[in-house]
N, C-alpha and C positions, 0 to 999 in steps of 0.2 A: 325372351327374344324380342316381342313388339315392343316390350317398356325400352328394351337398350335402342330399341330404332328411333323412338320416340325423342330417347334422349339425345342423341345424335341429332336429329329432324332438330329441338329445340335449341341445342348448343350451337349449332350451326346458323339459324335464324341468329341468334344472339350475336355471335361472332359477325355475321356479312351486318347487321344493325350496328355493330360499335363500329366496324371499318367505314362503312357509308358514311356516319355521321362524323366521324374522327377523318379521318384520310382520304378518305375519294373524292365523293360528290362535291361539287363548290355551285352558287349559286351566282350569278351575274345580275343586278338590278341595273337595268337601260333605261336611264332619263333620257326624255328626249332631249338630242341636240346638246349632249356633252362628250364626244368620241365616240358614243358606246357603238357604234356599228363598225367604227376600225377595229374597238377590241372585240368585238365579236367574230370578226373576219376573222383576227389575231387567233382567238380560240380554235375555229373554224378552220384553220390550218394546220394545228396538230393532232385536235381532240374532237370526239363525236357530242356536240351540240346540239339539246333540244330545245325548243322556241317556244314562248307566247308573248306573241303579239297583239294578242286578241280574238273574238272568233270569228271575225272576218277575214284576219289578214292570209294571204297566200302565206306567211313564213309562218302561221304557226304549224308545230310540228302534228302530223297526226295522232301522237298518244296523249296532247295535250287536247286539242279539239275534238276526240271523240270521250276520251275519260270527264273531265273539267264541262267543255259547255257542250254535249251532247248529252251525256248521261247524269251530270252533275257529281261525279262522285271522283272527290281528290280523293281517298283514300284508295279509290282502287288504279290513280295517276300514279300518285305515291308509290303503291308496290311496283305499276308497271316501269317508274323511272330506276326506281332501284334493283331491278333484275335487267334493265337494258344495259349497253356498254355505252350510254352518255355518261360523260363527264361532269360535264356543265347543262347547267340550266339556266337559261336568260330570254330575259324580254320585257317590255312594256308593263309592268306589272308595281304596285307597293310590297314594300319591303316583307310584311307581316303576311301576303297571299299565302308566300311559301318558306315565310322564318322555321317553321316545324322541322320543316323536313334538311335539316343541314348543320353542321356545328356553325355556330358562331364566328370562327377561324376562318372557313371557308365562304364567306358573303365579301362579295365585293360589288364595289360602287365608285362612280366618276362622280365629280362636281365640275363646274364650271362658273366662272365670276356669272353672277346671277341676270345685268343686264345684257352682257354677251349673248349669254344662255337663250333668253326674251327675245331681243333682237333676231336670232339665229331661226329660232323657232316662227316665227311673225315673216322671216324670208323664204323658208320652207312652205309655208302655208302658202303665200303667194303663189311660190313658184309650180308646188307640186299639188296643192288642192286648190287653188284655183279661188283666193282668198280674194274677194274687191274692197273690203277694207281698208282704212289707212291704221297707220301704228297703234293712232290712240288709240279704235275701236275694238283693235287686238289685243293688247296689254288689258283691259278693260274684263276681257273674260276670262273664269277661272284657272285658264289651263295654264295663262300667263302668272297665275296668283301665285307666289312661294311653291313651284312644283318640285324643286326639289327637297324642300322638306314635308312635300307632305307622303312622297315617295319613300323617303328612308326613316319617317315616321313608323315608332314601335318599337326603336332599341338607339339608344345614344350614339353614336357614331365611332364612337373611342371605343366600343366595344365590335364593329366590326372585323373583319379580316382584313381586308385593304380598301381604305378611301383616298383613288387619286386623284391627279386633278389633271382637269382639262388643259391647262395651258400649262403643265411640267408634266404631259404622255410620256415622251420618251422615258424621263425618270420613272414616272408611276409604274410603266410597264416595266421594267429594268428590276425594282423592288418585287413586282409582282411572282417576276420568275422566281426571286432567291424565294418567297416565302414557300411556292408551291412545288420549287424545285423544276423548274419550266423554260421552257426556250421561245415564249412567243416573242414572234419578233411583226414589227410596226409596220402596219399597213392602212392605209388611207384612205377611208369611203366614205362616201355619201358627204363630199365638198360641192358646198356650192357656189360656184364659180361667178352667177350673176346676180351680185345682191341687189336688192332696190334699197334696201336703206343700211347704213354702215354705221359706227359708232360714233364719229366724226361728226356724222347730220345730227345728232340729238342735240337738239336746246339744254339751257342749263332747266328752263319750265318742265321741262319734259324729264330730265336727270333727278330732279327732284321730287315728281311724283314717282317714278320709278322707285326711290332709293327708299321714299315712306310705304308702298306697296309690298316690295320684295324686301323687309326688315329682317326677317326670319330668314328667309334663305340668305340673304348679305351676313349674318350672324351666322349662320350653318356654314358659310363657305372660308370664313377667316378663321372658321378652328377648325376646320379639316387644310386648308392651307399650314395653318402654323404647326397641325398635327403632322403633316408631309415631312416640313421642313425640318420638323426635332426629330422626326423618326430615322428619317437620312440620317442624321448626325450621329446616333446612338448605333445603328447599324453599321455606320461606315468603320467604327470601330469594332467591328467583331462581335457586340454583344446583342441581344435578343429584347426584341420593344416589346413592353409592357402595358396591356388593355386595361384600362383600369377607369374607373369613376367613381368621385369623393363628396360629399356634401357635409359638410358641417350644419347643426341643426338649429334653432334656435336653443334649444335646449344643453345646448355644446358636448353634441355626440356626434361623433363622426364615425359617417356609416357609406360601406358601398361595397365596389369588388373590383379583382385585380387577376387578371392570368396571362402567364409568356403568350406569343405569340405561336410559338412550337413545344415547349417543355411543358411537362407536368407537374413541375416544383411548384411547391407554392410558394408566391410572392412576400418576401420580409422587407417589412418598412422602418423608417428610421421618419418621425413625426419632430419637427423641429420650431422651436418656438424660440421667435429673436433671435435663431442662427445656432440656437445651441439646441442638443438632442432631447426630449422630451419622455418622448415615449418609443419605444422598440414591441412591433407586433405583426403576424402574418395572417394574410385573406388566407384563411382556410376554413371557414366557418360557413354553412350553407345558406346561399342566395337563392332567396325566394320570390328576387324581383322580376319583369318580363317574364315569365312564364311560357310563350312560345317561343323562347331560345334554347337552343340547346350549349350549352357551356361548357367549355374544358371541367378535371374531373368532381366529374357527375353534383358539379353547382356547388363543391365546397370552395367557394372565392370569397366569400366575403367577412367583413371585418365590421366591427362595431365597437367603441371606443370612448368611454366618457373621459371627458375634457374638464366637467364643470368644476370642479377644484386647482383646476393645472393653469386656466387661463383668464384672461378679460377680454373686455371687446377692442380693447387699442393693438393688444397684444396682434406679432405676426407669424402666420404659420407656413410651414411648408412641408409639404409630404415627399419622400426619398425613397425608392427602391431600393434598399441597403447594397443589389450586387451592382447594378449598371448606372448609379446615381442618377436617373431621369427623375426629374420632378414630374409630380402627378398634381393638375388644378385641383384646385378646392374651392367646390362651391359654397358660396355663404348665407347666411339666412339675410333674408331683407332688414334693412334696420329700420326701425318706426320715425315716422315723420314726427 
């Protein structure tokens, strides 16, 4: 009688474990000063929402401020979030704090054009902490430095749940419902209505130290832009986007991983070289990379792939999802000076 309670006790653990990390819980990562407090509202209007903000602020939530930085102990956050009836989790936080605790599917993250972002932040500061500063002295300190990559620093982007973008909300949010099956709808907080400095006043001197400054983020935010853009397109047709990341090695093996957005199929490729099919093979091989992710099923996505007899270095490649044709980038090895 106590072994079959036992078993029940652990079947059950098991089961509410796959559902949390599979279907429920989703993780919200808030950069400062790219939406995230409309889409937090947005959340905040259907679903039960817990906070870190940090341990001072008023919005952290109390199971985060007494488990996390009273007692120091995520693992007993952890159970307390997944026996609560939150949904979401978001705040002020890098990506990796709380990558453990969530499928991969369910992370989502805003970007914003990176000097906007700088700007915006630098007005906020003024306005609401009482910053005497000018722009330069701002930009100047770390917070101004590529924050948003060093925020979603710990897992490629591509392999998120949803990366939208600041300046296409409406769309980001519109995609966001269908992937979670969701009705937020767009609300608008935390505008600030009296800026002191706009984008208009920046010098091209000033544009330019900017632009060499925030390199990384300026790069972070033109593949999550152009990732928006081709996901729309692939979606507006009915079919299901594809997470995936390729790297071709010096060694011309090509290695990474691939999983639907919602399905558990595994991903079939069609590898094409000079426009014709080369190779035919699917991520279903276990991925060992990132380690505090949790991955659709159970990290068999990946794929590895020798090339070295198939190709040259002039030669062109291109990686195809055989059902939905989306082309997947492929990164390449540096070539010697």
């Amino acid at each position: 009688m106590i072994k079959n309670i036992l078993l029940k006790v652990v079947n059950k653990k098991r089961l509410i474990e796959k559902d949390v990390l599979t279907f429920e819980k989703k993780l919200f990562v808030h950069i400062p000063k790219t939406a995230g407090t409309s889409f937090r509202k947005a959340l905040e209007g259907s679903s039960e929402v817990c906070r870190d903000y940090g341990k001072q602020a008023q919005e952290t939530s109390a199971l985060i401020r007494e488990a996390v930085y009273q007692e120091g102990d995520h693992f007993k956050a952890y159970e307390d979030f997944v026996a609560s009836t939150n949904e979401w989790l978001c705040g002020h936080f890098p990506l990796n704090k709380y990558l453990n605790w969530f499928s991969a599917r369910n992370v989502v993250v805003f970007l914003r054009d990176p000097i906007e972002q700088v700007l915006s932040h630098y007005n906020h500061f003024v306005r609401y902490n009482d910053f005497q500063g000018d722009f330069t002295a701002f930009y100047k300190k770390p917070l101004a430095r590529n924050l948003q990559s060093k925020h979603t620093s710990g897992l490629p982007i591509a392999l998120l749940g949803m990366v939208g973008i600041t300046e296409q909300y409406s769309d980001s949010l519109d995609m966001i419902n269908t992937q979670f099956e969701a009705d937020y709808v767009v609300r608008k907080s935390n505008v600030n209505d009296a800026k002191v400095l706009t984008d208009s006043s920046l010098s091209m001197e000033v544009r330019s130290q900017l632009a060499q400054q925030l390199e990384q983020d300026i790069k972070l935010y033109k593949q999550a832009y152009d990732m928006l853009t081709y996901r729309k397109e692939i979606e507006s047709t009915g079919e299901e986007w594809c997470h995936a990341v390729a790297h071709l090695n010096p060694n011309f093996v090509l290695a990474g991983c691939a999983f639907f957005s919602k399905s558990n199929e595994s991903v079939k490729f069609d590898l094409l070289k000079n426009g014709k099919v080369i190779k035919r093979f699917a991520a279903k091989g276990f991925y060992g990379q990132h380690p505090r992710a949790n991955f659709p099923r159970n990290r068999y996505i990946g794929f590895r792939v020798s090339l070295a007899e198939s190709i040259k270095v002039e030669d062109t490649l291109e990686l195809v999802v055989r059902s939905t044709k989306q082309s997947i980038p492929i990164g390449l090895p540096l070539k010697s000076a």
